[in-house]
C-alpha positions as CSV (number, residue, x, y, z in Angstrom):
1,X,0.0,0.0,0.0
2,X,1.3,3.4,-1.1
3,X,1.7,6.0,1.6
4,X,-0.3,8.9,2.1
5,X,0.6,12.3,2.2
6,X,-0.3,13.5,5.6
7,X,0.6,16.8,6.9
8,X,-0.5,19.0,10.0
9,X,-1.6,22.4,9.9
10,X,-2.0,24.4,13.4
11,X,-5.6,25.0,13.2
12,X,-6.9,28.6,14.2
13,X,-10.5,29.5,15.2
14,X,-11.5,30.2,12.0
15,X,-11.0,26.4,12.0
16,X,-13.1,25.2,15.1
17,X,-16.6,24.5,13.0
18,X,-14.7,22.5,11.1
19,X,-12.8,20.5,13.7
20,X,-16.5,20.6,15.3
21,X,-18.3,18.7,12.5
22,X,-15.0,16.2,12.0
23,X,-15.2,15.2,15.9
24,X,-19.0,14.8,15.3
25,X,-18.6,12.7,11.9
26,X,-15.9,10.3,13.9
27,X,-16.7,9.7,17.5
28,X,-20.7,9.9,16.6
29,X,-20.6,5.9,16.0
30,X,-18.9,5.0,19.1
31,X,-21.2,7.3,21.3
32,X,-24.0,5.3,19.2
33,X,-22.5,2.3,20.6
34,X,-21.7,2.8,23.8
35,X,-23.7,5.7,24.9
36,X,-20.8,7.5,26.5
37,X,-23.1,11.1,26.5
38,X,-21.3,12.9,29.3
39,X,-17.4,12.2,27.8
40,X,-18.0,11.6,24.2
41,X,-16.0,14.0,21.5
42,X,-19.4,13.8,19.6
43,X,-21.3,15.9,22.5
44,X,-18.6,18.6,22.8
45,X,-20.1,21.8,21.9
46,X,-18.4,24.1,19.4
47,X,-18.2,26.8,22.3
48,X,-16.1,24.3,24.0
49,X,-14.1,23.7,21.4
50,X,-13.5,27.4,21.0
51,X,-12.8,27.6,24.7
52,X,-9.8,25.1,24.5
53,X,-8.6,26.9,21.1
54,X,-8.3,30.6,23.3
55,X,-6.1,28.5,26.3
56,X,-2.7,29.2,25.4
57,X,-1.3,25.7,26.7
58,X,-3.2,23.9,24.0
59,X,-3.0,23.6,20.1
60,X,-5.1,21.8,17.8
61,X,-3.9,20.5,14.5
62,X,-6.3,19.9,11.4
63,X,-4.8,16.3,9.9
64,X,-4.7,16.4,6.2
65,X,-4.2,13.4,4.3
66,X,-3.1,14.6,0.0
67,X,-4.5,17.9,1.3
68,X,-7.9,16.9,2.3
69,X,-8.6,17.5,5.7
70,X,-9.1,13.9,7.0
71,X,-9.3,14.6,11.0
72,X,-7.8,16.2,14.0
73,X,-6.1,16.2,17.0
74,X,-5.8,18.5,20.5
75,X,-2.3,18.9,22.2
76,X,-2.1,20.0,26.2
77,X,0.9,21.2,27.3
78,X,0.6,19.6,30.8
79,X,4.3,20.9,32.6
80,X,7.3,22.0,31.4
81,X,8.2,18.6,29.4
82,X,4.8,16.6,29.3
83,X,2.2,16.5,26.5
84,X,-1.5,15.3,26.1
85,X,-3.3,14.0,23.5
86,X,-6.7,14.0,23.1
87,X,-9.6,14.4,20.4
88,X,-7.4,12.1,18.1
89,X,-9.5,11.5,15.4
90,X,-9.7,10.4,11.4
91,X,-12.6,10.6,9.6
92,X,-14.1,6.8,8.5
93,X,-13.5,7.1,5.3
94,X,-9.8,7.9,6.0
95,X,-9.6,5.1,8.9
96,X,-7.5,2.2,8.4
97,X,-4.7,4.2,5.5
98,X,-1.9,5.0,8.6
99,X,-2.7,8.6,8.7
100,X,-3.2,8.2,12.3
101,X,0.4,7.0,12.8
102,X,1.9,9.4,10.1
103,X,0.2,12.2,12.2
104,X,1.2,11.5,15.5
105,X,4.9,10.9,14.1
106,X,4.4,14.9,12.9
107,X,3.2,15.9,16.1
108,X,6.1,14.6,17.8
109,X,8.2,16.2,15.7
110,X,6.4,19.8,16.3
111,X,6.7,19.4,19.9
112,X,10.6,17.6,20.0
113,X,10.9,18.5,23.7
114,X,8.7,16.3,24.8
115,X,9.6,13.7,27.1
116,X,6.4,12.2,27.8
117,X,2.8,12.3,25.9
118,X,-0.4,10.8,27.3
119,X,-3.9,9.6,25.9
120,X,-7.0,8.2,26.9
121,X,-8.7,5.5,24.9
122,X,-11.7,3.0,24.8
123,X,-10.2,0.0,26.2
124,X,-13.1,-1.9,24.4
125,X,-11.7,-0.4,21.2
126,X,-8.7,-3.3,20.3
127,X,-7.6,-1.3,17.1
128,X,-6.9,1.9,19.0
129,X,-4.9,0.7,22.0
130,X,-3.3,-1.8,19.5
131,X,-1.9,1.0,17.1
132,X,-1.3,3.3,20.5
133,X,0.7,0.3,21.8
134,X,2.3,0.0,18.0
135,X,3.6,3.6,18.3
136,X,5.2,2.9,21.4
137,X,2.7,3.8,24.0
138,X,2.6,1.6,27.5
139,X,-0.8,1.4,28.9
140,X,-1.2,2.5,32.7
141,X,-2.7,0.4,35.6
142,X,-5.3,3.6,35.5
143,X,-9.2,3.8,34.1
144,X,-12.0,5.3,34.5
145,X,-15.6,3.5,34.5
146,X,-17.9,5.5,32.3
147,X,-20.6,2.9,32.3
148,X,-21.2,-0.4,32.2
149,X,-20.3,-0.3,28.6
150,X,-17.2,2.1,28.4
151,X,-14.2,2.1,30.5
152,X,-11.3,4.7,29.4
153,X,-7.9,3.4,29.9
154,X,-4.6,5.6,29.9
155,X,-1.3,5.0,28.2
156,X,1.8,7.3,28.6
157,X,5.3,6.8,26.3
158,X,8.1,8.6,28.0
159,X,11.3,9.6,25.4
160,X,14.9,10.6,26.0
């Protein structure tokens, strides 16, 4: 399989309907299938997004895949060193093409002091902790019960 061409651009608020209606378009069939109304990406309001765009600790990045924008991402600057991840998301149609991977190699890259990154995930979703564990990720001992469907689980990858 060829390789896409994925690139990052630093999303500004002129992007957040657009990350808005991405989010929606991705997380809506998991919150479909587990119900997850409170936490889901799919519920988050664009004011919210907004919100988080005008904190100055945390960037969001439009993913595009041959210049289509194909999904997103939200980086946290947690402490001086430490990074967050969250809102990672690829549109279906792009799912399954390694522009997940290909983005999250970028955003390391942009942010090359990091020494440690962290994420949340469905642990009922195999294919996302298996590529977070592919990309060098180590889950934590941590979750968080959401209901008696969805339980989050936490995975950290510390670098030199």
């Amino acid at each position: 399989m060829k390789k896409s061409e994925v690139t990052l651009s630093k999303a500004t608020l002129e992007d957040a309907a657009d990350i808005h209606a991405m989010q929606l378009q991705a997380f809506l069939p998991l919150l479909e299938k587990y119900k997850d109304h409170e936490t889901s990406p799919a519920n988050e309001t664009l004011e919210r997004i907004v919100e988080r765009m005008n904190q100055d600790f945390i960037d969001y990045y439009i993913i595009y895949n041959a210049g289509i924008a194909a999904g997103s991402v939200r980086v946290k600057k947690k402490d001086k060193h430490e990074y967050w991840l969250g809102q990672i998301c690829v549109l279906p149609q792009y799912q399954g093409l390694g522009i997940a991977q290909q983005a999250f190699a970028l955003i390391e890259e942009v942010y090359a002091d990091a020494q440690s990154w962290g994420l949340a995930t469905i642990m009922q979703e195999e294919r996302n902790c298996y590529l977070y564990e592919k990309l060098g990720y180590k889950r934590t001992p941590e979750t968080q019960v959401i209901n008696d469907k969805l339980t989050l689980c936490f995975y950290e990858k510390t670098l030199n």
